[in-house]
N, C-alpha and C positions, 0 to 999 in steps of 0.2 A: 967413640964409636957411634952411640947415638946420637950424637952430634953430626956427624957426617952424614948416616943418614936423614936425618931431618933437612939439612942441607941439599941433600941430592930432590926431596922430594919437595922441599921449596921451591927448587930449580925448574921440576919438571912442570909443575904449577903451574909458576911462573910464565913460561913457556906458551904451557895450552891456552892461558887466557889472552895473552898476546896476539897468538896467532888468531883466537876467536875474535879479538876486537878488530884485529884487520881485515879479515874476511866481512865482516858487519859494515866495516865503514866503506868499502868498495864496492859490496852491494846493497848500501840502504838509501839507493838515490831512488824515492820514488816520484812518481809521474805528475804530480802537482806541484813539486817542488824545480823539473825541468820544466815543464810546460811556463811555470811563472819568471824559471830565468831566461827560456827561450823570447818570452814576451817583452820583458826588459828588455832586451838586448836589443830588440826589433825599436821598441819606443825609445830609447834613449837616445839610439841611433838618430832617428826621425829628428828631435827636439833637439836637438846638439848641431845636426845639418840647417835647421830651418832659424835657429840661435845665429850661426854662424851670418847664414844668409844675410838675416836683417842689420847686425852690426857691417855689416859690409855693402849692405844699400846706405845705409846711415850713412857712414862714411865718405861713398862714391857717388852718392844722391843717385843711384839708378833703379828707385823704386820701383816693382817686384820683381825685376829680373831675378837678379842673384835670390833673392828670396825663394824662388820658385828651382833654381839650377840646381841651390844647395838642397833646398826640400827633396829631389830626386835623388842628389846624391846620398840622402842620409837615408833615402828608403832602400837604394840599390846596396849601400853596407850594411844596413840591418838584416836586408835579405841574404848576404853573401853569410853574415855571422851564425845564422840560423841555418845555413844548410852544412856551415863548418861545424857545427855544433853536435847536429843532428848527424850527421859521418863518424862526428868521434863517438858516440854514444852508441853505434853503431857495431862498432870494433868493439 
């Protein structure tokens, strides 16, 4: 009998702290920690397009074209990823 209840009130425990650590983890995104992955997101972008570029002049010897085309495009996805970002954060 005391066993059962000990049980029941482990249960409910159990439970409350559960639910408090997931309340916690869904709203402990604070503002320096998006700001730094919305930045990421932006530079990675950039340096991944302008990477691209240069092995692809390398290749086709058409020095800075593509270096310059892909630069744009790694800016225009990093800006796209930041406004997705910024929408979902939003919601």
């Amino acid at each position: 009998m005391q066993e059962d209840k000990f049980k029941t009130r482990l249960k409910i425990a159990k439970n409350k702290a559960k639910s408090k650590y997931t309340q916690k983890n869904v709203k402990s995104n604070s503002g320096m920690g998006v700001a730094f992955k919305m930045s990421t997101e932006l530079v990675a972008s950039v340096v991944v397009g302008t990477i691209i570029g240069f092995i692809l002049d390398n290749w086709f010897g058409t020095k800075p074209w593509l270096i310059l085309i892909f630069f744009f495009v790694g800016v225009i996805a990093g800006i796209m990823n930041v406004i997705r970002s910024a929408k979902k954060m939003q919601k």
